[in-house]
N, C-alpha and C positions, 0 to 999 in steps of 0.2 A: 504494500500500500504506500503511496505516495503520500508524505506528510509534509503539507505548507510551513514553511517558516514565520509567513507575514510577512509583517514591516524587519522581522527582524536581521534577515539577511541583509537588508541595504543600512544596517546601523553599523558597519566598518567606514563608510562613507560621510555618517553625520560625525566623523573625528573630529573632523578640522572643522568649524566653525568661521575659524579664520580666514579661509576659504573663498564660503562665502558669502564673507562679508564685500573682502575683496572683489572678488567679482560683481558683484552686485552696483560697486560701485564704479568701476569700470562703465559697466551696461549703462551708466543710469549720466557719464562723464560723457558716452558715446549718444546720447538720445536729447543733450542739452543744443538748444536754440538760443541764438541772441536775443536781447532786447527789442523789438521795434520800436523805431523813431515814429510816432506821430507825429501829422500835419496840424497845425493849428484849428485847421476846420473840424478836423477829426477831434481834436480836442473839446474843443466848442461843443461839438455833437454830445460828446460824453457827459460834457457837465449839463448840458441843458436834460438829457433824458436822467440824468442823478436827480438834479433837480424837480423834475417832473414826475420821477418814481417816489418822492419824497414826500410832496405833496399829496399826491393820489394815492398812496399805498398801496404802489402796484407791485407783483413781481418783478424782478429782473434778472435775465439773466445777463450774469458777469466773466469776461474771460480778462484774466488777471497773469502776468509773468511775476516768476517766482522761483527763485532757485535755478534757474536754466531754463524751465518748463511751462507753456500756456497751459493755464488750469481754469477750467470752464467751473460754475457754480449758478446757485439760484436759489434765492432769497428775497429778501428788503432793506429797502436802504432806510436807516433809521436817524443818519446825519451823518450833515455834508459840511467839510469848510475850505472852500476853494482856496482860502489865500492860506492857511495851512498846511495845504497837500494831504489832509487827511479826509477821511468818512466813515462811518459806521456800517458793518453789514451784516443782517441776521441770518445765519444761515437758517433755509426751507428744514433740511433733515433733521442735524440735530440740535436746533437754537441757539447758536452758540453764538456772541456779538464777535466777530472780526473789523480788529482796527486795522483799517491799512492807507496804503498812501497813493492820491490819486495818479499819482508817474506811474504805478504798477500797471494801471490799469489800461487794457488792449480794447476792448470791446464791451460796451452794455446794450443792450436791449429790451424790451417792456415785453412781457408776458400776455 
């Protein structure tokens, strides 16, 4: 009779941990994008729909640079302060307020 090991055969592999770590971040050094430069009008546009989702308390979705990587989200915006480069945002899933700064910001859009 043929008896399964499991998981436990592949546990000589989870040795090194270190591994991958490394690797991991290798993968993650290869999958990083620059920043984009915004145009001013594209700028404009963001803060007028912050502004506009602010008031209305509408959804928005937000794509945000961050560490290398465009990260898409979707929430509310709870406050805006343009000449601080800051704003508030609640995330949808799990409520959480995210402060960040309006330079990160790539793309918003109304729900």
């Amino acid at each position: 009779m043929n008896d399964d090991r499991g998981m436990k055969k592949w546990r000589p592999f989870a040795s090194m941990p270190e591994q991958y770590t490394g690797l991991q971040e290798v993968i993650n050094k290869q999958t990083e994008v620059p920043q984009p430069v915004l145009t001013e009008e594209q700028m404009e546009q963001i803060n007028f729909t912050l502004i506009e989702a602010l008031h209305t308390n509408k959804q928005v979705y937000l794509t945000y640079y961050k560490n290398g990587h465009h990260i898409t989200d979707t929430g509310f915006i709870q406050f805006v302060d343009s000449l601080g480069d800051r704003f508030i945002f609640i995330d949808e899933v799990f409520e959480l307020k995210n402060k960040m700064r309006l330079s990160e910001l790539i793309d918003v859009r109304l729900n």
